[in-house]
C-alpha positions as CSV (number, residue, x, y, z in Angstrom):
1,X,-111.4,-6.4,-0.8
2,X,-108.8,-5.5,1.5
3,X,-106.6,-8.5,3.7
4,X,-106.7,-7.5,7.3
5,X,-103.0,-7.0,7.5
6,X,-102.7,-4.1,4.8
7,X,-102.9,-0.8,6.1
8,X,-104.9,2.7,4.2
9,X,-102.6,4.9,3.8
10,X,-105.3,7.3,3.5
11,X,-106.5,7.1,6.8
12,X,-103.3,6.7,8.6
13,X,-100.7,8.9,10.1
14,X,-96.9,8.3,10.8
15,X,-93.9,10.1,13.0
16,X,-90.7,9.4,13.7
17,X,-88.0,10.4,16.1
18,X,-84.1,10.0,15.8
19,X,-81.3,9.7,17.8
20,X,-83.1,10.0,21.0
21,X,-81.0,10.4,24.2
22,X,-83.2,7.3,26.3
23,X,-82.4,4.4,26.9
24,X,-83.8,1.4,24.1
25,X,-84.6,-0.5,26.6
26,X,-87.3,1.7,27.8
27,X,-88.1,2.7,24.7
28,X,-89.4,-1.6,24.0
29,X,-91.0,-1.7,27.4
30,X,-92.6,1.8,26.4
31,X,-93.4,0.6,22.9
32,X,-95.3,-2.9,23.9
33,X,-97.5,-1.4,26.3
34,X,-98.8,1.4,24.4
35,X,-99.2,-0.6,21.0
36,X,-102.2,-1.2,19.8
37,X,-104.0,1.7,22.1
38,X,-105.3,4.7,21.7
39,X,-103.8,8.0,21.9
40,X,-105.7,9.2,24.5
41,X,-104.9,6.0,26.7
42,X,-101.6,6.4,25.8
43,X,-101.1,10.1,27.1
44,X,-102.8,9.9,29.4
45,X,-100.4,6.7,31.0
46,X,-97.4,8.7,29.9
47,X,-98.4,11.8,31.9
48,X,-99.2,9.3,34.8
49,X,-95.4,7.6,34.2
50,X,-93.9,11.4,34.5
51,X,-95.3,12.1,37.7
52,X,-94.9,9.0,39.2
53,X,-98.1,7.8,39.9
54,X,-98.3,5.0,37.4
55,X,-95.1,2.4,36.7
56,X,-94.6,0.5,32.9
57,X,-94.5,-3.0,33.3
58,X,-91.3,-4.4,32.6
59,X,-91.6,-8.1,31.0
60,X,-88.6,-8.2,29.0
61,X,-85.4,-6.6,30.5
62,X,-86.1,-7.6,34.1
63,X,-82.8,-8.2,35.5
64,X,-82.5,-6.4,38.8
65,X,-86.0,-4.5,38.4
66,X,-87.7,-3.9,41.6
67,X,-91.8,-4.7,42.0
68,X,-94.4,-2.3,42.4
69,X,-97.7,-2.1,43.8
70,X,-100.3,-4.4,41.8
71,X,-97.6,-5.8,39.4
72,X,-94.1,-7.9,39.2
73,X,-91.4,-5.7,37.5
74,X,-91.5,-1.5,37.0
75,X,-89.9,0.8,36.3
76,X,-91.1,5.0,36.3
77,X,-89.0,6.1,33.1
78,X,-89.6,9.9,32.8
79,X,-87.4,10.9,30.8
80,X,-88.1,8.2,28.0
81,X,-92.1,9.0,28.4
82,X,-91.8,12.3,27.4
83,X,-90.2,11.9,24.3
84,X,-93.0,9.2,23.8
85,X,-95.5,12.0,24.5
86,X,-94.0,14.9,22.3
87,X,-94.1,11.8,19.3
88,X,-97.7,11.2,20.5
89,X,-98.3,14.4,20.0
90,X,-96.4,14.8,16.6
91,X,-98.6,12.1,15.2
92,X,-101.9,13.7,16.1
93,X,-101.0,16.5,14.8
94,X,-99.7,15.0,11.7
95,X,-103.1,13.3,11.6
96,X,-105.1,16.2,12.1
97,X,-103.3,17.7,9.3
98,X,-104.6,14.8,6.8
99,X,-107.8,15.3,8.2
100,X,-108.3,11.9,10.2
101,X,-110.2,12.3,13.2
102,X,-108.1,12.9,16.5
103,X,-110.5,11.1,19.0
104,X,-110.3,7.7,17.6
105,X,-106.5,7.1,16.7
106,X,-105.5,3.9,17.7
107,X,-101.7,2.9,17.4
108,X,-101.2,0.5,15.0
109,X,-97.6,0.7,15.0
110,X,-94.8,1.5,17.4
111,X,-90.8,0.2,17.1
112,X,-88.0,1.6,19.5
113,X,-84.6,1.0,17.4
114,X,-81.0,1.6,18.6
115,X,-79.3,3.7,17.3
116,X,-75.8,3.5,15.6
117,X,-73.0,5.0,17.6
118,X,-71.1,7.8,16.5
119,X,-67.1,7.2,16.2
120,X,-65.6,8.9,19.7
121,X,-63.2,11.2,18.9
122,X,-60.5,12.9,21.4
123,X,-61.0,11.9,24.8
124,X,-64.9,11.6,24.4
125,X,-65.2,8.0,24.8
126,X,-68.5,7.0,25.9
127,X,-71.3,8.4,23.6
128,X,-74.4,8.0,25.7
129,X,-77.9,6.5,24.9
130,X,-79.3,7.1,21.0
131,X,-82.4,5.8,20.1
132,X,-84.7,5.5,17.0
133,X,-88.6,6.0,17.7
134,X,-91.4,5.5,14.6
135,X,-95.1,5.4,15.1
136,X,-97.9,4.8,13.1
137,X,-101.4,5.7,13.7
138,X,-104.7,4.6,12.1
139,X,-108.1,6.1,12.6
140,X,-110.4,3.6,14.2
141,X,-114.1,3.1,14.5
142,X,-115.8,3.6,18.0
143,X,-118.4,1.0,18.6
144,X,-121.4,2.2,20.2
145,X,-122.7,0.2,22.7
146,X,-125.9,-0.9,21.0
147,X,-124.0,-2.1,18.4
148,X,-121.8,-4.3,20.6
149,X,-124.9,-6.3,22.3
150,X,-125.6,-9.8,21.0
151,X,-128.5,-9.7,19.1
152,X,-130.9,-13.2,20.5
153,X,-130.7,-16.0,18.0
154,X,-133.5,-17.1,15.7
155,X,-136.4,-19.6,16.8
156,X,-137.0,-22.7,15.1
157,X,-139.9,-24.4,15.0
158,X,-140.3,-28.4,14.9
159,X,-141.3,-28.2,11.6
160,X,-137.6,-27.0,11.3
161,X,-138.6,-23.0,9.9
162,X,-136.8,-20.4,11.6
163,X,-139.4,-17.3,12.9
């Protein structure tokens, strides 16, 4: 029997991006609203994030962040969603390729790292944004909805049998 916390490797998927020009702290706002989602929520809300019509929630770095409409903090980080998508889109792929099903991928794992700086050299002195992505996927079950309703507990009688 399997604990809860160990992962199949043989229905799972992995991708990883590095040295990323975005900002990290994007990257973690990204990161903790798209994990534990599906891929197709999660595209879909990155493609929504690119054109603007849909802000990421920022709960952590929150210093000087402007509201939006229907929530406290956001931010519209394009340029850091579409590396999220292309990875998105590297994982399902890499799924497909191990012959998971594409439709129910769920994200089961999703870290945004810094990266190390490279040593300036010459007059370059500032080196920019890097960042580390790594995403794991893992095929999920769908639950129909007639599995989902509560089934009506047993009678018992006052003879104390159930029926």
């Amino acid at each position: 029997m399997t604990k809860p916390t160990e992962h199949k490797p043989e229905h799972s998927a992995h991708a990883s991006m590095r040295n990323l020009p975005i900002s990290w702290k994007h990257g973690i706002e990204i990161s903790n609203t798209l994990r534990y989602r599906s891929t197709a929520y999660a595209k879909k809300f990155l493609e929504d994030v690119v054109a603007l019509r849909r802000p990421v929630s920022f709960t952590r770095f929150t210093l000087d962040v402007g509201h939006k409409p229907g929530m406290a903090s956001g931010r519209y980080p394009q340029k850091a969603a579409q590396e999220f998508l292309k990875l998105i889109k590297s994982v399902e792929a890499n799924a497909q390729v191990k012959g998971l099903n594409t439709a129910s991928l769920k994200i089961t794992k999703l870290i945004t790292n810094r990266a190390p700086k490279a040593p300036s050299a010459g007059r370059k002195k500032h080196d920019g944004k890097q960042t580390h992505l790594e995403i794991e996927v893992q095929e999920g079950t769908v639950k129909k909805a007639a599995e989902k309703k509560i089934k009506p507990a047993p009678k018992i009688t006052p003879s104390g049998e159930t029926q």
